[in-house]
C-alpha positions as CSV (number, residue, x, y, z in Angstrom):
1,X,0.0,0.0,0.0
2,X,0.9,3.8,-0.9
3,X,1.5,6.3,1.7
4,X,3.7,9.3,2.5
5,X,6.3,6.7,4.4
6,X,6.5,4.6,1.1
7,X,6.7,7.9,-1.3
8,X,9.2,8.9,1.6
9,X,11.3,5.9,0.8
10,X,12.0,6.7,-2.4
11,X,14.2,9.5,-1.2
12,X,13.0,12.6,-3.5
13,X,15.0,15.4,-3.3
14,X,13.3,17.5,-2.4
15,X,13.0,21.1,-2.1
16,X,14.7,20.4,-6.1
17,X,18.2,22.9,-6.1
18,X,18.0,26.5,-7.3
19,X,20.8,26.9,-9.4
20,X,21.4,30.4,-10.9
21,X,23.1,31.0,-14.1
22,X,25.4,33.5,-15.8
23,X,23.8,34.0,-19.5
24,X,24.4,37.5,-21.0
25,X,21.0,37.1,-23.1
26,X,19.5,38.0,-19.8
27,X,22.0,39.8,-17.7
28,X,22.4,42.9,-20.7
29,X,18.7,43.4,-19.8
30,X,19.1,43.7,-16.0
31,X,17.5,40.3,-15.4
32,X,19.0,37.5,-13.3
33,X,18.2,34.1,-14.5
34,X,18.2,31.0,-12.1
35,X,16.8,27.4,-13.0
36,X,14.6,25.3,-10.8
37,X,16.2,22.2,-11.2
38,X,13.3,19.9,-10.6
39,X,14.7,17.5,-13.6
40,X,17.1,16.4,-10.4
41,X,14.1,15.2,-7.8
42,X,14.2,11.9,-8.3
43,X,16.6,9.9,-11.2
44,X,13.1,8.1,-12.7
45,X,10.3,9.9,-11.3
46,X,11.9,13.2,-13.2
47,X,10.3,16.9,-12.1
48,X,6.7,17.6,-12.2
49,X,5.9,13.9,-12.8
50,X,7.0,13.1,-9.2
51,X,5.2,16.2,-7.9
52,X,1.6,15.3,-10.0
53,X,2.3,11.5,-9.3
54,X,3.2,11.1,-5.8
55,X,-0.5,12.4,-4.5
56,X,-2.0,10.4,-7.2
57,X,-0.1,7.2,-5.9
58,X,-1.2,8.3,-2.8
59,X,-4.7,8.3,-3.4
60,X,-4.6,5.4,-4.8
61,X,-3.8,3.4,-1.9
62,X,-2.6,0.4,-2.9
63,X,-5.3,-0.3,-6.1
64,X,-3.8,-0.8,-9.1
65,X,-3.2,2.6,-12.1
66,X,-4.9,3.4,-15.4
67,X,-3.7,6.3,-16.9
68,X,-3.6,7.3,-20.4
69,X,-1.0,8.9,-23.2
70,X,0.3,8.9,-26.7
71,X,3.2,6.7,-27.6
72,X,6.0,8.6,-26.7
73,X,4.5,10.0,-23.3
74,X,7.0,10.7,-20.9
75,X,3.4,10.5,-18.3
76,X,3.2,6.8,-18.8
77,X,6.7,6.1,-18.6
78,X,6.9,7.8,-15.0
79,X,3.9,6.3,-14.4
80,X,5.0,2.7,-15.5
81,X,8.3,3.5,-13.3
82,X,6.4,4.0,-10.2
83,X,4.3,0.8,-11.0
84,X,7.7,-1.1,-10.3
85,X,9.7,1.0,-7.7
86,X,6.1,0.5,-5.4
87,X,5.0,-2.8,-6.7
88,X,1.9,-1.4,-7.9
89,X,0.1,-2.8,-11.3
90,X,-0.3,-0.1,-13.9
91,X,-2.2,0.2,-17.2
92,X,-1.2,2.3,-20.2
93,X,-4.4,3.2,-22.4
94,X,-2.4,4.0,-25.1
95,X,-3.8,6.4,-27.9
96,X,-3.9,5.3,-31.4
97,X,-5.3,1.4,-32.4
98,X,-3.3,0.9,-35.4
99,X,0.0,0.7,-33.0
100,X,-0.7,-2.5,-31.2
101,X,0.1,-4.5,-34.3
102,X,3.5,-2.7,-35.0
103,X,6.9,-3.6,-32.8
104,X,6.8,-1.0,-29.4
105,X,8.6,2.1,-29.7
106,X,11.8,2.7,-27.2
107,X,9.3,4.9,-25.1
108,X,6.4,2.1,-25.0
109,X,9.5,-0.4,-25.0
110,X,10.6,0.9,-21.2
111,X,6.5,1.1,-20.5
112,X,6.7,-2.8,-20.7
113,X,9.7,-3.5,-19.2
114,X,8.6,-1.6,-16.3
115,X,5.3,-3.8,-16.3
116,X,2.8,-1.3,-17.1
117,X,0.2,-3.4,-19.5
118,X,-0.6,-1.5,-22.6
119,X,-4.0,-1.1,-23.8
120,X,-4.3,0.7,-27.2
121,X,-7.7,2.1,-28.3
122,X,-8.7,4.3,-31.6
123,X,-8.0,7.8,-31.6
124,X,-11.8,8.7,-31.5
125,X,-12.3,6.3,-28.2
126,X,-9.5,8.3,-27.0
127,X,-11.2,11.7,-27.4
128,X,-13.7,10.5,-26.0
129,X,-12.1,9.2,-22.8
130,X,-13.4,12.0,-20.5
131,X,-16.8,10.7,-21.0
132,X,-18.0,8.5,-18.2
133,X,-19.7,5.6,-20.5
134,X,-16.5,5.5,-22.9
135,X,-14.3,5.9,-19.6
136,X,-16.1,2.8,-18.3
137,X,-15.8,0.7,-21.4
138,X,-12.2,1.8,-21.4
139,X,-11.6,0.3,-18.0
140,X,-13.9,-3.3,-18.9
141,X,-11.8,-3.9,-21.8
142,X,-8.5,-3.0,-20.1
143,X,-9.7,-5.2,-17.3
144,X,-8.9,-2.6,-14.8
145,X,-12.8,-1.3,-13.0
146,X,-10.7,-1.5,-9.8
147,X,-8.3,1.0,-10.3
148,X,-7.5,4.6,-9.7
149,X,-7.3,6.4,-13.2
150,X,-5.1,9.1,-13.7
151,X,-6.2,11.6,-16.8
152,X,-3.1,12.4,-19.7
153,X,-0.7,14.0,-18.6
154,X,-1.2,13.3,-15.0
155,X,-3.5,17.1,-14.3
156,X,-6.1,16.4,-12.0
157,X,-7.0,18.1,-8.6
158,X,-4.6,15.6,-6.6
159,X,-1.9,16.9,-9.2
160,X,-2.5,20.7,-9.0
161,X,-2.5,20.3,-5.4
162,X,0.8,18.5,-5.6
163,X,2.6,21.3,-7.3
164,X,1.5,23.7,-4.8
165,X,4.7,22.9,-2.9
166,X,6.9,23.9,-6.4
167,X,5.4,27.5,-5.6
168,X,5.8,26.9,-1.9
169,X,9.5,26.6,-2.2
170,X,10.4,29.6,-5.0
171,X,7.9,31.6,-2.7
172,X,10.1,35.0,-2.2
173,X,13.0,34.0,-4.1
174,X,11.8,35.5,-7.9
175,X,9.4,37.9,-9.5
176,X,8.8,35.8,-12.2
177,X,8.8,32.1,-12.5
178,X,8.4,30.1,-16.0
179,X,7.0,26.7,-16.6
180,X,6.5,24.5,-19.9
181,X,3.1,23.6,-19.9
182,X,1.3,20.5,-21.7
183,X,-2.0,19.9,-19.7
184,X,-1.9,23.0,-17.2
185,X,-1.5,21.2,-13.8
186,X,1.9,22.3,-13.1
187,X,1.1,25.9,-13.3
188,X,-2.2,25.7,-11.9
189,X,-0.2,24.4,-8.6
190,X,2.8,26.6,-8.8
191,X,0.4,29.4,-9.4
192,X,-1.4,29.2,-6.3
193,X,1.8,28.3,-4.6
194,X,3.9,31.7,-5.1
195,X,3.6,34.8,-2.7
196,X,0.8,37.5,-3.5
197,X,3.9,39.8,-5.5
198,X,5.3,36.7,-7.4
199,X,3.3,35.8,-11.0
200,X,3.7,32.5,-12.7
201,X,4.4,32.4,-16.7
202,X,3.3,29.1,-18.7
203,X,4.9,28.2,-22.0
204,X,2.6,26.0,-23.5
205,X,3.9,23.4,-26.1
206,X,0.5,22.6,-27.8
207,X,-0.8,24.5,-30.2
208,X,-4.8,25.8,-30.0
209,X,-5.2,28.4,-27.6
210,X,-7.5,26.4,-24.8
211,X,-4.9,26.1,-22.2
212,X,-6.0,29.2,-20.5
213,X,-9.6,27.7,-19.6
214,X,-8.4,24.4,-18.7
215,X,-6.0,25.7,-16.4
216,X,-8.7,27.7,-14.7
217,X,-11.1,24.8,-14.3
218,X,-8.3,22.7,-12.6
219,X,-7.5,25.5,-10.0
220,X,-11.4,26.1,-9.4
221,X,-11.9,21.8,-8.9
222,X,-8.5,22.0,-7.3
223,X,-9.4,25.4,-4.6
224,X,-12.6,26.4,-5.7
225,X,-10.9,29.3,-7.3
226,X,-9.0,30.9,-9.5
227,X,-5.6,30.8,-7.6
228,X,-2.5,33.0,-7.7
229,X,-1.4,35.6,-10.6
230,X,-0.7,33.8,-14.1
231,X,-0.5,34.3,-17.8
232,X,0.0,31.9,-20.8
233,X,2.5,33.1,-24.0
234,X,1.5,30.6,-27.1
235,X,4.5,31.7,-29.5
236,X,6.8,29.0,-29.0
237,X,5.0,25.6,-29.6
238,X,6.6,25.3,-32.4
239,X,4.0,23.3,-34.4
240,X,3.0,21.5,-31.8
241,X,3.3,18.6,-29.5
242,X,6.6,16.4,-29.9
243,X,7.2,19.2,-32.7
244,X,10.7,20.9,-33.3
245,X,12.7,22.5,-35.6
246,X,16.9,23.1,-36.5
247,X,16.2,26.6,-35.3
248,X,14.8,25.1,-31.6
249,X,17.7,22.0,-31.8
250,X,20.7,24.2,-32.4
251,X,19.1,26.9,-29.3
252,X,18.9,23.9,-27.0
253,X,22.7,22.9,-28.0
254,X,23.7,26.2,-27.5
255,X,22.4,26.2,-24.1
256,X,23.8,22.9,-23.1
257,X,27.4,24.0,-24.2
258,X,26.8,27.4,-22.5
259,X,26.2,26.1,-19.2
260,X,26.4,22.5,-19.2
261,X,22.8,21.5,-18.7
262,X,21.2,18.6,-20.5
263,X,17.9,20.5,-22.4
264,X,15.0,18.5,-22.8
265,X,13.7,19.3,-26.1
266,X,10.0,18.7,-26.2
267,X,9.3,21.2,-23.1
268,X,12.5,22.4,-21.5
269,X,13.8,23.9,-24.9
270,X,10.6,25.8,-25.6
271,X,10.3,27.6,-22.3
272,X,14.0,28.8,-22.5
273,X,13.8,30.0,-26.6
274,X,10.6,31.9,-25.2
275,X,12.6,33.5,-22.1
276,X,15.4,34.3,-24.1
277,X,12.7,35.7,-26.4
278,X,10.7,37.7,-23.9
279,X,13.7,39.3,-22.7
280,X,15.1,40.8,-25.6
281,X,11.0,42.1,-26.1
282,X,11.7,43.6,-22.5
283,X,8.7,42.0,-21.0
284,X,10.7,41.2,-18.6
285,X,11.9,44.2,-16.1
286,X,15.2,44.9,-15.5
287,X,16.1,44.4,-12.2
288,X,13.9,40.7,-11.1
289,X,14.7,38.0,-11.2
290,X,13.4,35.3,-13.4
291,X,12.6,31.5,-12.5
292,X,12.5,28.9,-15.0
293,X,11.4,25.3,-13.9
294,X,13.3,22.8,-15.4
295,X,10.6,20.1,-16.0
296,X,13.0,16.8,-17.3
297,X,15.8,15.5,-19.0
298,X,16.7,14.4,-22.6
């Protein structure tokens, strides 16, 4: 059975370091840059997953996981990790049919050998998975009414809840801090987090425009609310979802050589290209201090 003594023993690190860094992109505009190293919580359970999944596991208490994701989600691989480092049973309900007849990628490949059973379904099931009769059907044919489910991505109000303690410990210590966003959870927590003069910037990395609403809902489910001080800048998704360019590679390389971090490209690269580019905008003021949250790793 879950609990805060077995999360406990897998020895997060936690509160993640706070490493500040010398880049003249933002120092020749008066702003001091540090990064929120949460890629160094936990070496499987990397970032925001371990601060979304850990309350999740929680709540499960003990009954096996359904959650759901594309093919190269890095959700169901944490997820699938966890599954093994507690000795719980875990489902992947894995979008897209025409993929269970076709050798597993290396992302669905480490799923497996973690012991997560995959369950693929059509991509119009999968739209519809929110909806309590498909949800249900979901869970018969995956064999899995018992369990807890855990939406894509991992945002849900145990989630949002979780990343309250990301705001909690960069409370005071910037004006601004930055977070990729896929789903909205992360911000919705960090948001509500942070101290009444700190505001909260999401990057998103899916293209659409709907973020902003779905990030409200979670923090009014979540605190009954709208929480905290927060805006969303939808320039740098670069296509989309598990989208990048040369441009966006050679940036990320650039900032790995500059300071000898790894950059995570699908997330991590995004939210620094749109730092870098909202300082040379001057949106940000010279004189704070800026707080980016590094998310994962390569």
């Amino acid at each position: 059975m879950t609990g805060p003594d077995v999360l406990a023993s897998l020895r997060p690190r936690l509160p993640s370091p706070l490493q500040e860094v010398e880049d003249v992109r933002f120092a020749r505009h008066g702003v001091r840059l540090l990064l929120k190293r949460d890629d160094l919580i936990h070496p499987e359970l990397i970032g925001n997953k371990w601060r979304k999944l850990a309350p999740n596991l929680d709540a499960a208490a003990g009954r096996p996981i359904v959650t759901f994701g594309g093919a190269y989600s890095n959700h169901l691989r944490a997820t699938a990790a966890a599954g093994r480092l507690l000795g719980l049973r875990t489902t992947g309900v894995v979008r897209g049919q025409e993929l269970a007849d076709r050798p597993l990628n290396p992302s669905l490949a480490r799923c497996a050998a973690d012991g997560m059973r995959l369950h693929f379904v059509d991509r119009s099931t999968y739209r519809a998975k929110a909806e309590p009769r498909t949800l249900a059907a979901i869970l018969r044919a995956a064999h899995a009414e018992d369990a807890h489910v855990v939406p894509e991505g991992g945002s849900n109000v145990e989630a949002v809840r979780g990343c309250v303690s990301l705001g909690g410990e960069l409370s005071g210590l910037a004006d601004v801090v930055a977070v990729a966003c896929g789903t909205g959870g992360t911000l919705a927590g960090l948001a509500a987090g942070l101290a009444p003069d700190q505001r909260a910037l999401g990057i998103p990395v899916l293209k659409g425009g709907f973020l902003t609403a779905e990030i409200q809902t979670l923090q009014e489910r979540a605190f009954g609310r709208r929480r905290g001080v927060w805006s969303l800048d939808d320039r740098f998704h670069f296509g989309g979802y598990a989208r990048t360019t040369p441009e966006l590679d050679a940036f990320a390389a650039d900032f790995e050589q500059r300071h000898g971090l790894p950059v995570e490209r699908l997330y991590v690269a995004k939210l620094l290209y749109g730092l870098v580019i909202l300082a040379e905008e001057g949106r940000l003021a010279p004189g704070s201090t800026l707080a980016a949250v590094i998310t994962g790793r390569p």
